[in-house]
C-alpha positions, -999 to +999 in steps of 0.1 A: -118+038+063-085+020+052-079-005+025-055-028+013-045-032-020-028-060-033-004-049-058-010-072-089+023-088-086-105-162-039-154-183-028-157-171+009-172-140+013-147-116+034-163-102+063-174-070+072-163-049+041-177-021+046-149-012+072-110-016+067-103-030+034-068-028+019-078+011-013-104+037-023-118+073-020-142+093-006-158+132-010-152+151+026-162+123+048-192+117+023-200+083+005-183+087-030-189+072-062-173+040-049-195+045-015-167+048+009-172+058+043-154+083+061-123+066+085-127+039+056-096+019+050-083-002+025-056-025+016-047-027-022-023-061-035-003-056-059-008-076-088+024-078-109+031-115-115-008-126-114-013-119-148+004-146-156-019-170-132-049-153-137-064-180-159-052-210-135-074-230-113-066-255-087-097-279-080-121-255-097-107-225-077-095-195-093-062-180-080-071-145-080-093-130-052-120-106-074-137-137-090-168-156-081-149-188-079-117-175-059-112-189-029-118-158-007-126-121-025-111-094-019-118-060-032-092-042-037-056-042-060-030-018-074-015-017-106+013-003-119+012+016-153+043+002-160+032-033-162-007-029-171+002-008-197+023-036-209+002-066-206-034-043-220-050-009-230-082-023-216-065-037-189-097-042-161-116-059-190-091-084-201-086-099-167-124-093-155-117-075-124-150-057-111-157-023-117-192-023-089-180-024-053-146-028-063-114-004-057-083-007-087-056+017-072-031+027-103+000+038-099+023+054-120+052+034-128+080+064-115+094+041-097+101+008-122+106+043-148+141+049-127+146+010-122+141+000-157+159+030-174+129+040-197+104+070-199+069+069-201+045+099-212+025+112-186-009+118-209-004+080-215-001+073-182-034+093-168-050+078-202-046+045-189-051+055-156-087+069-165-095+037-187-089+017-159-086+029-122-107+043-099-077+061-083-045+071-101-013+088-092+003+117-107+039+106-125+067+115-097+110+112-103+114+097-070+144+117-055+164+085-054+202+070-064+196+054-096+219+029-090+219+019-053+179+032-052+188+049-015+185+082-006+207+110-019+215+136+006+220+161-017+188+187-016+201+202-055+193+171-067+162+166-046+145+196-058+155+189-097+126+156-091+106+175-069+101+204-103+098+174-127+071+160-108+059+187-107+055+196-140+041+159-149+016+169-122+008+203-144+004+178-178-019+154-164-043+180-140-048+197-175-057+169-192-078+149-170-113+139-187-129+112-166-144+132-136-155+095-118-115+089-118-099+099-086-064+117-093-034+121-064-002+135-063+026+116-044+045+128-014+079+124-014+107+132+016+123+121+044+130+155+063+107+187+070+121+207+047+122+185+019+085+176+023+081+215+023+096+219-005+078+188-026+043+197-010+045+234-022+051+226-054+015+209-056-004+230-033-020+246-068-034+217-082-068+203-078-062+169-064-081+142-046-058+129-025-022+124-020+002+090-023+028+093+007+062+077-006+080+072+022+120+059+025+125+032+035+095+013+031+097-004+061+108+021+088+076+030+112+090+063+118+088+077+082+056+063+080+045+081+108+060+114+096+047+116+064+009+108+079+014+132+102+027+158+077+000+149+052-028+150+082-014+187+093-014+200+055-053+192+061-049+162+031-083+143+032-075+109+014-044+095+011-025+063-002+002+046+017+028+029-009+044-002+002+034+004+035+033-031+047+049-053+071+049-064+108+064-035+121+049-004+102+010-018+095+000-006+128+013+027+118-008+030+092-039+015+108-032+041+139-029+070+117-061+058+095-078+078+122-066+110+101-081+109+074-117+102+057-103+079+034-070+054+035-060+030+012-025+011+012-001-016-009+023-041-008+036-070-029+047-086+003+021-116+003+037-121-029+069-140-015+048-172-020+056-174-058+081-152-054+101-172-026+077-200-020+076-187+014+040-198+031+038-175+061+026-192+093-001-174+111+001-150+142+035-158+134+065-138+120+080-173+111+073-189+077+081-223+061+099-221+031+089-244+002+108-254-029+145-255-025+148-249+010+119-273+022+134-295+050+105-318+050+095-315+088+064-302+084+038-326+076+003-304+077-003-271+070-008-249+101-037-234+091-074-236+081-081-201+059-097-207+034-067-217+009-054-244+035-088-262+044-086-270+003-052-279-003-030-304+012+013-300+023+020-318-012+000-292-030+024-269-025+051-292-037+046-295-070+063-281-101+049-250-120+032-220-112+001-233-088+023-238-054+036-201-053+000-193-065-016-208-035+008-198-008+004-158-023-032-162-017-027-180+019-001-153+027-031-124+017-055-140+034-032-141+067-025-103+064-062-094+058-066-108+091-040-091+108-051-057+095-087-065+106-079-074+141-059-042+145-089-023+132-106-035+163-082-017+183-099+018+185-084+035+217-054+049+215-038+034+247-049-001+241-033+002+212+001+017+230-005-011+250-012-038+225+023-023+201+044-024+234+033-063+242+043-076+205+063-047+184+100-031+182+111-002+205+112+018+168+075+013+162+063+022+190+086+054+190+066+061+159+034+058+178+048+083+207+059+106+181+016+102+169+004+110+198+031+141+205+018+152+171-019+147+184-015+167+214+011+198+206+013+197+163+036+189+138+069+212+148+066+205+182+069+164+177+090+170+146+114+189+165+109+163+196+115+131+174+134+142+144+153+170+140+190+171+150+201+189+177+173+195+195+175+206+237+186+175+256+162+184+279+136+177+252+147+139+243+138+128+282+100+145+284 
């Protein structure tokens, strides 16, 4: 199963929930506490930004998507401990998200830790973690430039985060207390030997699953590598961070197949506040609001279950609601998306289906999947990826 889940950055029942939903965990293929299925997916918003709106209405609707008077419900989000440990201790209770059929992904914070400049302790981290979340991440140093937040091709340095995480993995494994609470480590590399090197490092602890940090976010092959890597490495649940977008969600949804349990993020819907961007749907077009509204559209192009509420001036109005309603439209529309490509079970109807409507680079990704499926991970790692490779190789 796969889940979204929206990163914290509404009252129609969603349907069929029992399938792909944007977060959670499960024991072996067995329902867990949270009564996940095996193949279960889930996507997880993020919420940063909704505490803020949390405790706005429009017309008697909440705009959030966990309570009984949002417009559609969703049940799923991730959190970073960065923020939520910001805004409340008792974080779950204060904005009166769900704990019963309900998934809260937390993540760490490592990354806004190297953004931001600041340093967090990692007992306070799992601590908040295990007072809120179902699943929580182990504190990583992503291996990253601090100032241009790329890559740095320097394996010295890579290694230096890879033992720091490490050793923040060590703290919070030892200190772990709430045996409901579902604890991964996090994945990070972009190259064999890297992920080698990172993965060995946690092979020791006793983990429930493992968050795959892939760079860049929005590059279908990585994505596909580091599935491929976890799924070889015999990983049973994992977490795909900021794994969204029109190009590398069916990526994920493809290599859901993996695993027993798949949950992913993004804090892409968010572009509505963010942006006011109102994405248009089956559509990689959008109309853009605010500022940059030309005034040619006169209805909304839609009828989810944000749009058959609202009207076109709705979202032209001054404060917080507008961006409010067109995140929650924009969710909505990627829900859908990820629920008709979980319909999509054969592998070459889904070759098919990515050839029809995506980039050459995704489905390169999907080839390199199904190399990987048929001869392992060094043969299609050395096929797809590594440098220098036979040139009689790159025409097969």
């Amino acid at each position: 199963m796969s889940k979204f889940t929206p990163a914290y950055h509404g009252a129609l029942k969603m349907e069929d929930t029992s399938k792909f939903k944007f977060t959670p965990a499960s024991n072996a293929g067995h329902p867990g506490p949270l009564g996940i299925q095996k193949g279960d997916k889930k996507f997880t918003p993020s919420i940063r930004g909704m505490e803020g709106r949390s405790h706005l209405n429009h017309d008697g609707y909440s705009l959030t998507w966990w309570k009984d008077n949002s417009f559609f419900k969703h049940d799923a989000m991730l959190v970073s401990a960065y923020y939520g440990m910001k805004m409340a201790w008792n974080f779950r209770e204060k904005y009166r998200i769900p704990r019963k059929d309900f998934v809260f992904v937390a993540d760490s914070g490592g990354f806004q830790a190297l953004t931001q400049g600041v340093r967090e302790e990692p007992i306070n981290i799992l601590k908040w973690q295990e007072r809120n979340a179902d699943i929580g991440f182990m504190l990583d140093i992503p291996p990253l430039d601090p100032v241009s937040l790329g890559p740095v091709n320097d394996f010295d340095f890579f290694k230096k985060c890879a033992d720091q995480s490490h050793r923040n993995c060590d703290i919070m494994t030892r200190n772990r207390e709430n045996e409901e609470f579902k604890f991964y480590g996090v994945l990070q590399g972009s190259k064999e030997k890297e992920l080698d090197y990172w993965y060995k490092g946690l092979e020791e602890f006793d983990l429930d699953g493992m968050s795959l940090s892939h760079k860049p976010p929005n590059d279908p092959m990585q994505i596909a590598l580091l599935g491929a890597y976890a799924k070889s490495k015999g990983i049973k649940n994992i977490h795909v961070l900021l794994g969204t977008g029109f190009e590398t969600t069916p990526i994920i949804i493809y290599e859901s197949r993996y695993f027993d349990f798949l949950t992913f993020d993004s804090s892409s819907y968010g572009v509505g506040a963010q942006l006011m961007k109102y994405n248009i749907p089956n559509s990689k077009n959008a109309i853009h609001f605010g500022r940059k509204y030309d005034g040619k559209t006169k209805e909304l192009p839609c009828n989810c279950p944000v749009c058959s509420v609202i009207t076109i001036e709705d979202l032209q109005k001054g404060g917080s609601v507008p961006g409010a309603l067109m995140s929650l439209h924009n969710l909505y529309i990627y829900i859908q998306r990820v629920e008709y490509l979980k319909t999509i079970e054969d592998a070459e109807e889904f070759m098919t289906y990515a050839k029809q409507t995506h980039s050459k680079k995704t489905i390169r990704a999907l080839e390199f999947l199904r190399h990987f499926e048929e001869h392992g991970f060094e043969a299609a790692y050395r096929r797809y990826f590594r440098k220098g490779r036979k040139l009689s190789e790159a025409f097969r």
